[in-house]
C-alpha positions in Angstrom: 4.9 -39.1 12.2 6.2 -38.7 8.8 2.6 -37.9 7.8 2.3 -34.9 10.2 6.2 -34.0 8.6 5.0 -34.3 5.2 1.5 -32.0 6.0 3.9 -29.1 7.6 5.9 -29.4 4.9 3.2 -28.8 2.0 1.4 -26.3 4.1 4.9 -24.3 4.0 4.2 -24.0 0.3 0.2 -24.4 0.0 -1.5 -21.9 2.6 -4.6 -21.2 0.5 -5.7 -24.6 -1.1 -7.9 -22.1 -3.2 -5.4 -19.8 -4.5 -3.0 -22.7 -5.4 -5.2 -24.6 -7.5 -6.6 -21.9 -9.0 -2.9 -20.3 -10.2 -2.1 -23.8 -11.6 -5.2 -24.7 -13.0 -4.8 -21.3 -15.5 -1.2 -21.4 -15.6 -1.8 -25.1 -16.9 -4.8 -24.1 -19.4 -2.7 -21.3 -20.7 0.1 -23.5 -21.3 -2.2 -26.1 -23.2 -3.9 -23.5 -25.2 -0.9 -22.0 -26.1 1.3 -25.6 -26.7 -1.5 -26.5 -29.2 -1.2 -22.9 -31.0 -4.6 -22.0 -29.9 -4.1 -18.5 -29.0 -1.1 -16.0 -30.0 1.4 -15.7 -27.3 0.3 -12.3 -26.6 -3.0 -13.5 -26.2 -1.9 -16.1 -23.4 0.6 -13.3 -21.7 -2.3 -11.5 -21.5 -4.4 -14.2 -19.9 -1.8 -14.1 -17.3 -1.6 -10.7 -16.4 -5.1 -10.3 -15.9 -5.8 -13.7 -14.4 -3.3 -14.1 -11.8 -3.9 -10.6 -10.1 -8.2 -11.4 -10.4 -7.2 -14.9 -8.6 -5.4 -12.8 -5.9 -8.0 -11.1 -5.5 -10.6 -13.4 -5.1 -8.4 -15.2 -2.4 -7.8 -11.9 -0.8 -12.2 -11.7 -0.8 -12.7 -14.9 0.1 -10.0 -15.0 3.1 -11.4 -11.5 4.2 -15.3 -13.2 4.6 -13.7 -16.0 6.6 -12.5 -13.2 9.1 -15.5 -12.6 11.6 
């Protein structure tokens, strides 16, 4: 029972097992790069902006395949 609880709860917040590891694997090597002042702050803001809209995207592809 609280198994089946715990699974609705966590699919509330992780629909697309894809997509969420995906945004927290880069959010997580951004951070990392940038902690150890491996790339300009800039440089990891831009990371961001460009890589959270192409993982969208390739959720949004990869959902829209799924779809017979």
């Amino acid at each position: 029972m609280i198994k089946g609880i715990w699974s609705e709860l966590v699919g509330l917040f992780v629909d697309d097992e894809f997509l969420a590891i995906a945004i927290v694997a880069l959010v997580m090597g951004v951070g990392v790069l940038r902690y150890l002042e491996i790339v300009d702050p800039v440089v990891a803001g831009a990371g961001l902006v460009i890589g959270l809209p192409a993982i969208l995207i390739a959720g949004v592809v990869r959902t829209l395949r799924r779809i017979p």
